[in-house]
C-alpha positions, 0 to 999 in steps of 0.5 A: 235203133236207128230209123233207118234199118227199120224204114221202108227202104231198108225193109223191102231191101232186107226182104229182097237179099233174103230171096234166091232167084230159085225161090221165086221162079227165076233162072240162077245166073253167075257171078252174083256179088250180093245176096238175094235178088237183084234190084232188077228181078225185084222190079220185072217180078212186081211189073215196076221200073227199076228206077223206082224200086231204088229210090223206094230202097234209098227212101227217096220214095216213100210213100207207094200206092196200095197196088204198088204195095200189093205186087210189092208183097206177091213179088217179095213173097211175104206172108200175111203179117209182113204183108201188112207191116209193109202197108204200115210202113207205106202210110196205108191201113193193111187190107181188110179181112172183110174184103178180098184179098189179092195176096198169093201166100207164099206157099202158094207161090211156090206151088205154082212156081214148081210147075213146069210147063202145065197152064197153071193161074191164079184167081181170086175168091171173086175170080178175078185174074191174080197170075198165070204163067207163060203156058197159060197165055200160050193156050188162052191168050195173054191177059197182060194185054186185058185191062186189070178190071176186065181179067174176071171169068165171071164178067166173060162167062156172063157178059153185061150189055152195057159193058163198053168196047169190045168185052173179053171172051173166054175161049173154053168149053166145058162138058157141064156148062150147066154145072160150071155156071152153078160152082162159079155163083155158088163161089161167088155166094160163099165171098159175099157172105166172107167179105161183106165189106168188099166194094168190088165184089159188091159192084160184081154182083149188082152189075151181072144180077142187073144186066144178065139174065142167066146169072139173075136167074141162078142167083135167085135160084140160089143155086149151088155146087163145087169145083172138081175135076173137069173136062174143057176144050180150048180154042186155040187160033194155031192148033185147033181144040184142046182139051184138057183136064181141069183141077180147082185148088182152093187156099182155104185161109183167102178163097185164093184158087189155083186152076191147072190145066193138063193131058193125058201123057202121049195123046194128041192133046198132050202134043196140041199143047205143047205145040202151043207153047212153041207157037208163042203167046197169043193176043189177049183171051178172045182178042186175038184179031186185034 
């Protein structure tokens, strides 16, 4: 067999044709001469420059950075196995199971692709932002405009003082503040016993137990408690308050959660969140006067 069907470049090309604009989320355009998602789709879905993506597809770059790899992976919606033959095929070691996963799986992606217009997004099991959708952003803010590392809910629901700049603050307001603080640690407690070998979710834990009592005390505590159906209002800067009903989906193979935010059909909330899409995406999440 030849090299070069089973490299990198014609692997990734191969994943790209077998997709259909449909299956990923985007509009079905005309006069499509060629299979599966065009080079472009393939590079505004995984954040990359065109340019990149077809010299990674004509093997003039071979060798992506693990970030790369990963959106390469959510974009291409592979599943766990093609997930780590790309990594392979990158010259990296797959991730490991003892470390938090960024991975949406592909069922997923179809879940929260189906949608619609609900605010739907996508966290890891530490809760760091993976993806959200333009409905998200119109209600919250964008978190495009938040560096990566800063896109926890964790760090903006239990700030640290020595954290730098301006921190991100979380615009919503639960009717148990009490209870949602309590699910939040008993989430983390579960990760740190299911990826021990996760350096990021360890440098999580020893900053928030160091630098914010709240969480301190609840860690000693132990405290525990689960996501269910809650209640939350929103700040919005052009609308008001909103509130909504809250609904956790937890993928029970990577801790990964799908939070949805709806109303009640016909009430003024349900018209306060539409207006928010018509009103466009907003700053970042608390950052809105920038």
């Amino acid at each position: 067999m030849s090299a070069d069907v089973t490299s990198l470049g014609a692997t990734i090309r191969s994943w790209r044709e077998r997709l259909t604009p449909a299956a990923v989320g985007l509009p079905a355009r005309r006069s499509r001469r060629a299979p599966g998602l065009r080079r472009e789709e393939l590079a505004e879905l995984a954040d990359l420059s065109v340019d990149y993506v077809v010299r990674l597809e004509q093997g003039r770059s071979t060798t992506p950075s693990a970030q790369v790899a990963g959106a390469l992976a959510r974009a291409l919606h592979l599943n766990r196995h093609e997930r780590d033959h790309l990594y392979r095929l990158a010259g990296l070691g797959p991730p490991d199971d003892s470390t938090i996963t960024e991975h949406i799986p592909p069922g997923i992606q179809r879940v929260i692709q189906r949608v619609g217009e609900t605010p739907v997004a996508v966290f890891a099991a530490d809760w760091r932002l993976l993806w959200w959708n333009r409905s998200w952003a119109s209600l919250l803010g964008d978190p495009a405009a938040v560096p990566e590392d800063d896109r926890s809910l964790v760090r903006a629901r239990f700030p640290v003082n020595t954290d730098g700049g301006r921190p991100v603050t979380w615009p919503v307001t639960e009717q148990d503040p009490e209870a949602s603080d309590r699910a939040i640690i008993a989430d983390l407690r579960r990760a740190s016993a299911r990826y021990p070998g996760d350096p990021g979710l360890a440098r999580l834990l020893r900053r928030t137990i160091d630098g914010n009592p709240r969480f301190a005390q609840l860690w000693r505590e132990g405290a525990v408690g689960t996501h269910s159906e809650d209640r939350k209002t929103i700040r919005h800067p052009a609308v008001g308050s909103v509130t909504v009903d809250c609904d956790v989906l937890t993928d029970a193979d990577t801790d990964i959660k799908i939070v949805i935010y709806t109303t009640v059909p016909g009430s003024e909330d349900a018209t306060k969140l539409d207006l928010t899409r018509v009103s466009g995406i907003i700053g970042a999440p608390g950052t809105a006067a920038r």
